[in-house]
C-alpha positions in Angstrom: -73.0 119.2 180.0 -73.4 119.7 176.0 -70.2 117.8 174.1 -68.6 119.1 171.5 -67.9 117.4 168.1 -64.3 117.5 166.8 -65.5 120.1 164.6 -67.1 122.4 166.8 -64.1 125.4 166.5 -64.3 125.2 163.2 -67.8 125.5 162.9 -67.3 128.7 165.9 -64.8 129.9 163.9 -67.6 130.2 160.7 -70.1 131.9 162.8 -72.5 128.6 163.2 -75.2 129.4 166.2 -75.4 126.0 168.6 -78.6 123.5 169.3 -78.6 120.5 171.7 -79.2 117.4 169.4 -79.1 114.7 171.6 -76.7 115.7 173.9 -74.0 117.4 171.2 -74.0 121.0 170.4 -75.2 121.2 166.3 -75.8 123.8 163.8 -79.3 123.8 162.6 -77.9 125.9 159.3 -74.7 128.2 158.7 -75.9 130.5 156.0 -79.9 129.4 155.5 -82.3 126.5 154.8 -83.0 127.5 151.1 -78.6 128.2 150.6 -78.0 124.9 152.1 -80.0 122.7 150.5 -79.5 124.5 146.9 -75.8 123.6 147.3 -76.4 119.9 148.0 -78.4 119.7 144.8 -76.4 121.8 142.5 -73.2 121.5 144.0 -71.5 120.0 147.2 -71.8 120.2 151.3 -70.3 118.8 154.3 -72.1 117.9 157.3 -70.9 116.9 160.7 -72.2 113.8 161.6 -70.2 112.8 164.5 -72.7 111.5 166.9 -73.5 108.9 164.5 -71.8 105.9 165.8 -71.1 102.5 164.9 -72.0 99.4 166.6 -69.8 96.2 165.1 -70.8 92.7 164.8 -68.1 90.2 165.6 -67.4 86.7 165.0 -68.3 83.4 163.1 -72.0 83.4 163.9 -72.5 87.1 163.4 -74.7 86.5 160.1 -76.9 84.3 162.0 -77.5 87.3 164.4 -78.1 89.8 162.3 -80.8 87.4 160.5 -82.5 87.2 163.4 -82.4 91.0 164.7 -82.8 92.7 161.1 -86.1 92.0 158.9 -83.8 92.7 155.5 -81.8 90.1 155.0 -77.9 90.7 155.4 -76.9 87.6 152.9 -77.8 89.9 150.1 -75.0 92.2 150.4 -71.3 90.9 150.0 -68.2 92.1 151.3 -67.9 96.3 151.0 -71.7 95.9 150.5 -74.2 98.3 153.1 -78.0 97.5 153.6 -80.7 99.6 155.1 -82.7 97.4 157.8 -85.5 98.5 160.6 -85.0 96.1 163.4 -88.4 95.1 164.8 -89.3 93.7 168.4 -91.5 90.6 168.8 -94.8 92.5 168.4 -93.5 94.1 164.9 -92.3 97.4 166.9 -89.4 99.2 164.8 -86.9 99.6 167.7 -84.7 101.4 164.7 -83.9 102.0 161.1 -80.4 101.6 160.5 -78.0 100.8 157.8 -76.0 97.7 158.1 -71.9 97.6 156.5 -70.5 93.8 155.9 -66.8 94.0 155.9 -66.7 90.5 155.9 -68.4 87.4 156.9 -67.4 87.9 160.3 -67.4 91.6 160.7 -70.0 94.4 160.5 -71.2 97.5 161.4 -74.6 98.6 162.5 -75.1 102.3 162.3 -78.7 103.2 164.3 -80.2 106.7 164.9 -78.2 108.1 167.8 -80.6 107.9 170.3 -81.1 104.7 169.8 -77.7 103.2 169.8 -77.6 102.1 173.3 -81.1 100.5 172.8 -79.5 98.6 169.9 -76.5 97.3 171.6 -78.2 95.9 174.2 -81.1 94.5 171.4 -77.8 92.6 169.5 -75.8 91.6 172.8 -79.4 89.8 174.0 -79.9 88.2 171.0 -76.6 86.8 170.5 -76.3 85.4 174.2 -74.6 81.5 173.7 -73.6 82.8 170.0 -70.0 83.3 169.3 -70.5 86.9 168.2 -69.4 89.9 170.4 -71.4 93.3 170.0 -69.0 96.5 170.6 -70.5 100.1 170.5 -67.3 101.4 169.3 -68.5 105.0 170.6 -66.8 108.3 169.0 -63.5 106.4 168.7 -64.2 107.4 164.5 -64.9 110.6 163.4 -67.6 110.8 160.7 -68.6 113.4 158.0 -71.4 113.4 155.3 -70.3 115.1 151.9 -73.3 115.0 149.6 -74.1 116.7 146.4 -73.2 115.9 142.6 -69.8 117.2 142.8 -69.2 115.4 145.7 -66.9 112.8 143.8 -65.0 115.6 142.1 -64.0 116.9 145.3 -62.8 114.2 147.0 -61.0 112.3 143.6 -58.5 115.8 144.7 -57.9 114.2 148.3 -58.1 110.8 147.3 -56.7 107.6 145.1 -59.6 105.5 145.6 -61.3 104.4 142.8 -64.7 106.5 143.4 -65.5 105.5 139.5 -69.4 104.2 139.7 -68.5 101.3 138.4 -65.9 100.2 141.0 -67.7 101.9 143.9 -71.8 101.9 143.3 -74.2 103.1 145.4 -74.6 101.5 148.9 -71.1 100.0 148.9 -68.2 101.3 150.6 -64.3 100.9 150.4 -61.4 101.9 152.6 -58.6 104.2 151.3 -56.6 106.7 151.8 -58.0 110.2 152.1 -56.5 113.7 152.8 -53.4 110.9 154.0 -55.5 109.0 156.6 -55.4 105.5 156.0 -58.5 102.8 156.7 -60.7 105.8 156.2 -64.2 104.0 154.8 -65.5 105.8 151.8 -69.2 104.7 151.8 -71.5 105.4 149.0 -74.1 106.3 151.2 -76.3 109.4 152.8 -79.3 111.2 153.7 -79.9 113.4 150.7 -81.1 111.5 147.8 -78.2 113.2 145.8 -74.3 111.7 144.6 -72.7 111.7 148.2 -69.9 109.9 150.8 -69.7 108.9 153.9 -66.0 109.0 155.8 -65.6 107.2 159.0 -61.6 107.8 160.5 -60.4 108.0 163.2 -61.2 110.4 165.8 -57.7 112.3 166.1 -57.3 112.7 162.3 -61.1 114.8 162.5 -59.8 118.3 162.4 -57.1 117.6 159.5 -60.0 115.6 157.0 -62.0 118.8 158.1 -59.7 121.2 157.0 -58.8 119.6 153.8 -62.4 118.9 152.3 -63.4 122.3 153.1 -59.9 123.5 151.5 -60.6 121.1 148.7 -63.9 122.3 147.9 -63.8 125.9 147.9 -63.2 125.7 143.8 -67.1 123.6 143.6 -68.3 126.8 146.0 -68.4 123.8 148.6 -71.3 125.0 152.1 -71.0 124.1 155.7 -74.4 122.3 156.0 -76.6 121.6 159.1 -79.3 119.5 160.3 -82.4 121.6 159.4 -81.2 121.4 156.0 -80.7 117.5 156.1 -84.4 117.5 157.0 -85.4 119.9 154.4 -83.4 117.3 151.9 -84.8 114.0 153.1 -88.0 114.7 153.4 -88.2 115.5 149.5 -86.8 112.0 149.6 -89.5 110.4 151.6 -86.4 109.4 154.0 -87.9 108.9 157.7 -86.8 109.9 161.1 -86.6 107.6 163.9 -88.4 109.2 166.6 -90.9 111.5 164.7 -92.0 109.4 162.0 -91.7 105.8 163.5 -90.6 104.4 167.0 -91.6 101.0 168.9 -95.6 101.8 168.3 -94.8 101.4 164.5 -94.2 99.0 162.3 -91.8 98.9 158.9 -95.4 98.0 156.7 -97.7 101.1 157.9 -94.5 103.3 157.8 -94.0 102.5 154.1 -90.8 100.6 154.1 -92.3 97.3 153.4 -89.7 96.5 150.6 -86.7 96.5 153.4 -89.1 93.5 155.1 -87.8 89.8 153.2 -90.4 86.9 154.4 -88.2 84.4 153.7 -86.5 81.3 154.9 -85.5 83.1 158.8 -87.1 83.5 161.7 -86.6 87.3 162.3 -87.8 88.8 165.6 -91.1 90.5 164.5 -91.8 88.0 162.0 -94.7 86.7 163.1 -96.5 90.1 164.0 -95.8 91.5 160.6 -97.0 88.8 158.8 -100.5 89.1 160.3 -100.2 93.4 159.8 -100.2 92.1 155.9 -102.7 89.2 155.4 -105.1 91.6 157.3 -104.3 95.0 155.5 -102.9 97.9 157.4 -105.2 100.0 158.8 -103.4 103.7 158.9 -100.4 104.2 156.7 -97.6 106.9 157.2 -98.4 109.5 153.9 -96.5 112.2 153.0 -98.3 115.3 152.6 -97.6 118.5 150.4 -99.0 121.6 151.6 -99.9 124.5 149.3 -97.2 126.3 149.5 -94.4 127.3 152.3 -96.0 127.0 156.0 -94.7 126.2 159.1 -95.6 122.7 159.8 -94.1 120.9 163.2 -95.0 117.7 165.0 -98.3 116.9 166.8 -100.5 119.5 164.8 -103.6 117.8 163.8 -104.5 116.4 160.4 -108.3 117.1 159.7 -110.8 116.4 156.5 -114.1 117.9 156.8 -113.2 119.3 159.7 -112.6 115.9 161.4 -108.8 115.1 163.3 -107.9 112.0 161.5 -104.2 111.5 162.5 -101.4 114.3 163.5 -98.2 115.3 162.0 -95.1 113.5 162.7 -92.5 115.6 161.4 -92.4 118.2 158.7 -90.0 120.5 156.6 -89.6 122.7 153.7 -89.0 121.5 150.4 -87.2 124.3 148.4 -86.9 122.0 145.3 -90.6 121.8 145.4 -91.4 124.8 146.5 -93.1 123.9 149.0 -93.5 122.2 153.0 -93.8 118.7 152.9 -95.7 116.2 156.3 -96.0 113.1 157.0 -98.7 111.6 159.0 -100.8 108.4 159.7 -104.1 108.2 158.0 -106.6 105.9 157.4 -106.2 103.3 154.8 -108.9 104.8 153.2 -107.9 108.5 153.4 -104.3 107.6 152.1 -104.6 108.0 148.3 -103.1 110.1 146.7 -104.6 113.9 146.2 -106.9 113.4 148.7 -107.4 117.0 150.6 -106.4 117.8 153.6 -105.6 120.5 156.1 -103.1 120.7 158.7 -104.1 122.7 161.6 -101.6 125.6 162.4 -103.0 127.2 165.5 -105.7 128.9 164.7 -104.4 128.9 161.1 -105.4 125.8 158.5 -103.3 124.8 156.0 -104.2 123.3 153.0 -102.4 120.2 151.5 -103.0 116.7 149.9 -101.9 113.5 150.0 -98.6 112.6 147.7 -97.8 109.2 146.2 -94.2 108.1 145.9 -90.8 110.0 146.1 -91.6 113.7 145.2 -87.6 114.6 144.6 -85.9 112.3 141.4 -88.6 109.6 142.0 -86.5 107.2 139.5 -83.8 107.5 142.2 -81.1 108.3 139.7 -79.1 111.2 141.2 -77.9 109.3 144.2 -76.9 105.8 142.0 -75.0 108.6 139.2 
């Protein structure tokens, strides 16, 4: 049977049409795409996040575990400090990419891609066997909601007396506060957008309240119920991945482009030794983001051809309003992976043309988000 978020009435209640997304009835969008997503850059949104969960790392050896089961390294972040980490099997498989939250020295959170959260806590409960750690998927004991756009901090400085100042709470960094009167909530400066945003993790019997007053609090910022298809639409201007589509255990961190979050240093971190040998000997396809000519419909598994020749498949694409645009990604050759190289994506019987793009189309300097 489908669940229901804590927010589901009061998503009913706006009119919102239901999907399945991984077991939990979701809104694709309430209004549109293109209404969406020009609220998260120009103004603010709220999305429900709930089945994002939280997987916490317990006890004097829980550094030493996440050294070995992440390939960033978790000593670069302090307390109130959040890191974004794949977590790689022995042959350099991403089993995830996840973002990692250090309350202290011995406590943390882990926060995989929902269907993979059960795969994680199983990954971190073998690897920390004889370790004095204990691994708890804390489930949907929190509620969790995404509010992202460059008005996000006005909005919730109204239902909050956190300091949400830059310089007290930067980007990727989180605090716990009061918000809306719920105490402990965490106020991470965190999201999928690429935009000024927070992430609030409460708990669960406070969800409809928080709900109730952000929305209240933002109807002067002309504040939009927000839903998945837009998140897509936003990260993908971001070059943000999704678990799943655009890598799983057949790929590894260096093809898929996040190399940087991959520290060959002083640990032994599962995957290690694989990756190592994927970069003395060069990768041989790379995950590219493509930028089609135009807006098309472009979906997963629809081949990728030059000169008429299939040279990789799409693994997950979306529109782009701020480009104006559809934006790809897809495995290609080393050598077919510079950018502007032509392309076309076949669309049934249609083919549509696009190139190869280098770097983060959407605030490539990565300013909006750190603001």
């Amino acid at each position: 049977m489908i669940k229901h978020t804590p927010y589901y009435h009061r998503l009913a209640a706006a009119g919102a049409k239901f999907q399945d997304r991984g077991g939990f009835a979701t809104i694709n969008f309430l209004t549109s795409i293109e209404d969406e997503h020009r609220a998260v850059r120009e103004r603010v949104g709220i999305f429900d996040v709930y089945y994002q969960v939280a997987v916490e790392v317990r006890g004097p050896d829980a550094v030493r575990l996440l050294q070995r089961a992440l390939t960033n390294d978790v000593r670069r972040i302090g307390d109130g400090g959040a890191l974004y980490s794949p977590a790689c099997n022995a042959a350099g498989g991403m089993l995830d990419d996840l973002t990692c939250f250090r309350f202290s020295a011995e406590r943390f959170w882990v926060c995989p891609t929902p269907s993979r959260v059960a795969a994680i806590t199983a990954h971190l409960e073998e690897l920390g066997a004889g370790q004095r750690t204990v691994v708890t998927n804390l489930g949907y004991a929190n509620a969790y909601l995404s509010i992202q756009g460059p008005r996000s901090r006005e909005l919730l400085a109204t239902l909050t007396d956190a300091d949400l100042a830059t310089a007290a709470l930067p980007y990727f960094r989180f605090a716990q506060g009061t918000v809306a009167g719920v105490p402990g909530t965490v106020i991470s400066r965190t999201g999928y957008s690429g935009e000024l945003g927070y992430e609030l993790f409460y708990p669960v019997e406070y969800a409809e309240h928080l709900w109730d007053a952000v929305v209240a609090a933002g109807a002067p910022f002309d504040l939009r119920i927000c839903g998945m298809k837009t998140m897509r639409a936003l990260r993908i201007e971001k070059r943000y991945l999704l678990y799943g589509l655009d890598v799983s255990i057949e790929t590894d961190p260096l093809s898929a482009g996040v190399g940087w979050a991959v520290r060959f240093d002083d640990r032994d971190f599962l995957g290690r030794g694989a990756l190592e040998r994927v970069a003395a000997r060069g990768m041989t396809r790379t995950l590219c983001l493509l930028q089609a000519d135009g807006f098309h419909p472009i979906v997963h598994g629809e081949p990728v051809l030059v000169r008429g020749e299939v040279i990789g498949t799409v693994t997950s694409g979306d529109p782009a309003p701020t480009l104006g645009c559809t934006l790809a990604f897809a495995y290609l050759p080393a050598e077919l992976s510079e950018a502007g190289t032509r392309v076309a994506i076949k669309d049934r019987d249609t083919a549509v043309a696009a190139h190869v793009v280098a770097g983060v189309p959407y605030d490539p300097e990565r300013r909006r988000a750190r603001i």
